[in-house]
C-alpha positions as CSV (number, residue, x, y, z in Angstrom):
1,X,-28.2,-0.1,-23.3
2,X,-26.9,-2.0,-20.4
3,X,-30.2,-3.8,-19.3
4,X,-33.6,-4.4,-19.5
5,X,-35.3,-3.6,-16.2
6,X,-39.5,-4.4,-15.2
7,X,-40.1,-0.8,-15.2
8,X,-38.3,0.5,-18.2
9,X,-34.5,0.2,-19.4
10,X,-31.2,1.6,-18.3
11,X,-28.5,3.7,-20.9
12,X,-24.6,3.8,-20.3
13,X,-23.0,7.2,-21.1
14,X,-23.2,6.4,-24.8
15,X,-23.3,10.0,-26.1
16,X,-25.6,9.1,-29.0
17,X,-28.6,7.5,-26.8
18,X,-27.8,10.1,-24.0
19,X,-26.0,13.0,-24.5
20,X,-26.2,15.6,-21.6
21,X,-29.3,18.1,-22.2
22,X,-30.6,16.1,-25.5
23,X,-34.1,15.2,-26.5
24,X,-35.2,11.3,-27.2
25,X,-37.9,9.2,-27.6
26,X,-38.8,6.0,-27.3
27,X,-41.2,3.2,-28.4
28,X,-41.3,0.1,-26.6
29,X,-43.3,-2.8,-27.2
30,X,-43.7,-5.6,-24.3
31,X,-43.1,-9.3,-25.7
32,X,-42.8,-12.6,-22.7
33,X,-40.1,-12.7,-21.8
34,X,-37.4,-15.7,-22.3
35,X,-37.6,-16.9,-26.0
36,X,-39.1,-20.7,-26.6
37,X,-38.4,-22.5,-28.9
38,X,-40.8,-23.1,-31.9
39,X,-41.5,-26.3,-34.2
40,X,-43.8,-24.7,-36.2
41,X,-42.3,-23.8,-39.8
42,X,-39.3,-25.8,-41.6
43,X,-37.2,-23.4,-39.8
44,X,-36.6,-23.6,-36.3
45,X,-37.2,-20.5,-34.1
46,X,-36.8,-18.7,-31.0
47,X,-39.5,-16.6,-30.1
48,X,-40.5,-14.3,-27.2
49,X,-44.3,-13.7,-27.3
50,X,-47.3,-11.3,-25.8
51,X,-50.0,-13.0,-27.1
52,X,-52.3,-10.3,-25.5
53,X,-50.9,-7.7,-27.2
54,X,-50.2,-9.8,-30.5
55,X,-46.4,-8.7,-30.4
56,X,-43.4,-11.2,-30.6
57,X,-40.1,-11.7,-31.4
58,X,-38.1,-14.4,-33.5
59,X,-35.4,-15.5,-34.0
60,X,-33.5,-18.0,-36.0
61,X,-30.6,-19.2,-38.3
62,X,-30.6,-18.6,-41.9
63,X,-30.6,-22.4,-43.8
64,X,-30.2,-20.5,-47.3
65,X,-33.5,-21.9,-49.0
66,X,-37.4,-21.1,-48.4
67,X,-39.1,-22.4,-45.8
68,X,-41.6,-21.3,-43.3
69,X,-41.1,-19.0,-39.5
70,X,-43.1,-19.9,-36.6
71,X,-44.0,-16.6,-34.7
72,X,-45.9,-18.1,-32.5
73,X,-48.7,-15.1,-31.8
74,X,-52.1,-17.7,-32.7
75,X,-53.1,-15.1,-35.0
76,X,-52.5,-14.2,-38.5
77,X,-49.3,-11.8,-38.5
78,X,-50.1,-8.2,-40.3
79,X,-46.9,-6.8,-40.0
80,X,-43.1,-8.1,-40.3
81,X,-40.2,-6.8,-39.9
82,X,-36.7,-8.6,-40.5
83,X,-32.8,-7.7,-40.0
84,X,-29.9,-9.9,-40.6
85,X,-28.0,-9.9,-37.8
86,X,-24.4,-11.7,-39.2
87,X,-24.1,-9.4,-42.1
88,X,-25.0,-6.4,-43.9
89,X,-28.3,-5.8,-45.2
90,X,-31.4,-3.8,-45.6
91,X,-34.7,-4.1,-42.9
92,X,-37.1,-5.7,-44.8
93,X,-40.6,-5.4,-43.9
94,X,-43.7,-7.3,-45.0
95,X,-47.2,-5.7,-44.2
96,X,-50.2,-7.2,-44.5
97,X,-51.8,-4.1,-47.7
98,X,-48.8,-4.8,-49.9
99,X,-49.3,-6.3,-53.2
100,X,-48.1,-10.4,-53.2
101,X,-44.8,-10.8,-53.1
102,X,-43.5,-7.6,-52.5
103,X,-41.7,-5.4,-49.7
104,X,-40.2,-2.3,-48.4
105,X,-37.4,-1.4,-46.5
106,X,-37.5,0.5,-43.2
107,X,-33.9,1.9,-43.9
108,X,-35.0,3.2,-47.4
109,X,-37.2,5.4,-49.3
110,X,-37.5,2.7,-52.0
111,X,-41.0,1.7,-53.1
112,X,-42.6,-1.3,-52.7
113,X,-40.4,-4.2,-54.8
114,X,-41.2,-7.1,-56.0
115,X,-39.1,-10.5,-55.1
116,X,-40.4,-13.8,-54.3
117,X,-36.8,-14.6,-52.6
118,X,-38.1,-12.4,-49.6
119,X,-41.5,-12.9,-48.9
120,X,-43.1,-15.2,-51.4
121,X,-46.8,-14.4,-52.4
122,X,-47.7,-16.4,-49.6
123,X,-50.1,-15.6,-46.7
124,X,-48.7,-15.8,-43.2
125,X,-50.9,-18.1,-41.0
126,X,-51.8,-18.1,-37.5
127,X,-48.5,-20.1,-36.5
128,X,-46.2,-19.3,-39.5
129,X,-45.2,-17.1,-42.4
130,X,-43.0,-17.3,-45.6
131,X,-39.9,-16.2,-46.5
132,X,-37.4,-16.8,-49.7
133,X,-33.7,-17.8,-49.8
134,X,-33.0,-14.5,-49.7
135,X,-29.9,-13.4,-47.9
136,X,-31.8,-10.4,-46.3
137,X,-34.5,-13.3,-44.4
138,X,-32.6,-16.8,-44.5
139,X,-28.8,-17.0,-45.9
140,X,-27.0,-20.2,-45.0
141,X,-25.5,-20.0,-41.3
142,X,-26.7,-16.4,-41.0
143,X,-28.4,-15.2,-37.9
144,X,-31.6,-12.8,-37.6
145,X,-34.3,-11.2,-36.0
146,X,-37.6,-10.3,-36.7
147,X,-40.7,-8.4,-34.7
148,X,-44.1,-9.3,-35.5
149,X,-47.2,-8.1,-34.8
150,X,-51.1,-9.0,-35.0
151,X,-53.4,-7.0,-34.9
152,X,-55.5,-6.3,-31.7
153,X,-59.0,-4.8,-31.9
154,X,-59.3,-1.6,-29.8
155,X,-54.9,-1.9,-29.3
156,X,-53.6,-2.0,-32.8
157,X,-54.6,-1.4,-36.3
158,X,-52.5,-2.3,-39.4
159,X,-53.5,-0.8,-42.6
160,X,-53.4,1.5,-45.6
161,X,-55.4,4.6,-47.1
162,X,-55.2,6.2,-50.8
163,X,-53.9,10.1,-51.0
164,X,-56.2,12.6,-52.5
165,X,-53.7,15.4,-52.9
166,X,-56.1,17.9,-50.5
167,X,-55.5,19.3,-47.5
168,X,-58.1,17.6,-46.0
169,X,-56.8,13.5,-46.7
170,X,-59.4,10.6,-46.2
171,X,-60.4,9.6,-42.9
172,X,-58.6,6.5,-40.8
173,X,-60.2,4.6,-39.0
174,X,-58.3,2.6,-36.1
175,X,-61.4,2.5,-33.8
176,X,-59.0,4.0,-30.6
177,X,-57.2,7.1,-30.3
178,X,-53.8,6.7,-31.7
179,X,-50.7,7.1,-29.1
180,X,-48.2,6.0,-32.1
181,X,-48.2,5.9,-36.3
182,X,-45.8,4.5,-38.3
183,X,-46.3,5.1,-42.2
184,X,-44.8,5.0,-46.0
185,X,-46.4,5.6,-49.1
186,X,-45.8,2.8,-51.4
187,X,-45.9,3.6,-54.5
188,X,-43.6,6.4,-54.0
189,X,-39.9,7.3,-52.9
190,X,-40.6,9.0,-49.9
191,X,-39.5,8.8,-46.3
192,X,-41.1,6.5,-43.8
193,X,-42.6,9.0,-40.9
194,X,-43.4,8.4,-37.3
195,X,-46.2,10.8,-35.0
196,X,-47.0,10.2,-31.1
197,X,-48.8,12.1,-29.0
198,X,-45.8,12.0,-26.5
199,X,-44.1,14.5,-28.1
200,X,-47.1,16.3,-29.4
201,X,-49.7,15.8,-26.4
202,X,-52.7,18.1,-28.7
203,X,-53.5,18.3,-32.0
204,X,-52.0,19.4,-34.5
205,X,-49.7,16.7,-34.4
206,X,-46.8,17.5,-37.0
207,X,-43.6,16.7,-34.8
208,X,-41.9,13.7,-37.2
209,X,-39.4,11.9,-37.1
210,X,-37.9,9.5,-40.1
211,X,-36.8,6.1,-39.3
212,X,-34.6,5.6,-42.6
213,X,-32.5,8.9,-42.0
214,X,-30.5,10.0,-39.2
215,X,-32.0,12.8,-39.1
216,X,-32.9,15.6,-36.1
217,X,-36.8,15.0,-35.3
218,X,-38.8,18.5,-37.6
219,X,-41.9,20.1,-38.4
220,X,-43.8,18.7,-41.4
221,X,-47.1,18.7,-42.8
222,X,-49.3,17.1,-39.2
223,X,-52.6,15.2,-38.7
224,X,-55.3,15.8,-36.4
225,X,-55.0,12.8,-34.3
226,X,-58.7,11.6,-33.3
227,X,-60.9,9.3,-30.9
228,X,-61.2,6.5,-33.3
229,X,-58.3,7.3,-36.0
230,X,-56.6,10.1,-37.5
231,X,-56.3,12.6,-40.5
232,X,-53.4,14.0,-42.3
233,X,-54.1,17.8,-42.9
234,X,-51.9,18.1,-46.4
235,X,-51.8,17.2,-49.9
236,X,-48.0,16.7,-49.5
237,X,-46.3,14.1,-51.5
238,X,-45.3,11.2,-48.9
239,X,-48.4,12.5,-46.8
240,X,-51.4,12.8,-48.9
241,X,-50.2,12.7,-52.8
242,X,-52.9,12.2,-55.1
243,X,-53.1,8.8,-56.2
244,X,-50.5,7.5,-53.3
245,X,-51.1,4.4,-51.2
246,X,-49.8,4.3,-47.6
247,X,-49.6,1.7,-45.5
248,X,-49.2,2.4,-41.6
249,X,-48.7,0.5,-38.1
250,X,-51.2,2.2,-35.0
251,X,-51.3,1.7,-31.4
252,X,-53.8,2.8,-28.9
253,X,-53.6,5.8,-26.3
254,X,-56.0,4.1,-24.0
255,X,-56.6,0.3,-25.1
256,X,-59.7,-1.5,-24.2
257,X,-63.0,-1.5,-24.0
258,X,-65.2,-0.5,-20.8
259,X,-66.9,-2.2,-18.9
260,X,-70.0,-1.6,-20.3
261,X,-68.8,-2.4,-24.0
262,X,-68.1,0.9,-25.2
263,X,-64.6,2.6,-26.3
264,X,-62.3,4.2,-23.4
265,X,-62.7,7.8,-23.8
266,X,-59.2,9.2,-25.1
267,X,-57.1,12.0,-23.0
């Protein structure tokens, strides 16, 4: 990646971001530009922020003890994510549906896990959330980075929905057509899996790809992908198990409302 541009980004000749005649996507998310710096927590922060589109990015040196992270969005934070950047550890990621205390990992399979020493059963606040003395979120003289986001009615929904094991799974609703889903089951050891309707313009949607492997992007299981939300069309484990709980990240085809106060019609 050799810069950021106004209209997009620009790749070297790195053959594993662009390798003559391969296939990529990507998701990109808008913060404001230069970072700031904020006051609001125990620990100081940088932070880059899109209020508009409750998005922003942090970051800050590790002081090896709890304390609080200013983020800076004005709004309640649903969804966290964290990477140290100085040493080696997992992606930790806090979502607004998991029980107290607990997290997953983006790299990992690994169900949600309880430990105070990441994110303590604390709720984040409109200027700051929590974490633990952790080495993942704040070891002494360690750097990081973390990308927030709040959620935006009629632009982003941040939530969860319970399997029924049929191949017709609840109904989501995100109140928007969904351009881009991110979700993991939590209570079981299964991959995290991202849909867009990039790469799959109509329905069925069932192209995935899995952050936490290096895998080649496949066809598995797929979800009719609707005005106002979606529907996975499988009872598959890590899909639609009985009994599972899945929490997911959604952004909007067409954001907004119209002028006249009713939803933007979706492609």
């Amino acid at each position: 990646l050799s810069s950021f541009n106004k209209d997009g980004f620009t790749l070297g000749a790195d053959t594993y971001q662009n390798t003559n005649s391969a296939t990529y996507v990507a998701w990109c998310w808008k913060a404001g530009g230069a970072a700031v710096t904020n006051n609001d927590g125990t620990i100081t922060t940088s932070v880059s922020v899109n209020e508009e589109a409750g998005f922003s990015i942090v970051s800050y040196s590790g002081t090896g003890s709890a304390g609080t992270i200013g983020h800076g969005l004005g709004k309640v934070p649903k969804w966290i994510i964290t990477k140290r950047r100085t040493g080696t550890e997992d992606w930790k990621v806090y979502h607004s549906e998991l029980d107290g205390g607990k997290f997953l990992k983006l790299n990992s399979t690994q169900v949600q896990t309880s430990n105070s020493d990441v994110y303590p059963n604390t709720a984040p606040t409109s200027t700051v959330y929590s974490v633990g003395s952790h080495d993942s979120v704040t070891g002494n003289g360690d750097t990081y980075v973390a990308y927030c986001w709040a959620e935006i009615p009629g632009y982003s929904k941040f939530g969860q929905w319970t399997g029924n094991g049929s191949s017709q799974a609840p109904f989501v609703y995100t109140g928007f057509r969904p351009a881009f889903l991110l979700y993991k089951a939590t209570n079981g050891a299964h991959d995290w899996r991202i849909f867009d309707t990039t790469r799959d313009v109509n329905n069925g949607v069932n192209t995935r790809l899995r952050p936490n492997t290096s895998n080649a992007e496949d066809t598995h299981g797929g979800m009719d992908i609707l005005s106002n939300g979606f529907r996975i069309r499988n009872g598959v484990s890590g899909n639609n198990g009985g009994g599972e709980t899945h929490i997911f990240m959604a952004f909007a085809e067409q954001p907004g409302k119209t002028p006249f106060s009713t939803f933007a019609n979706a492609r």
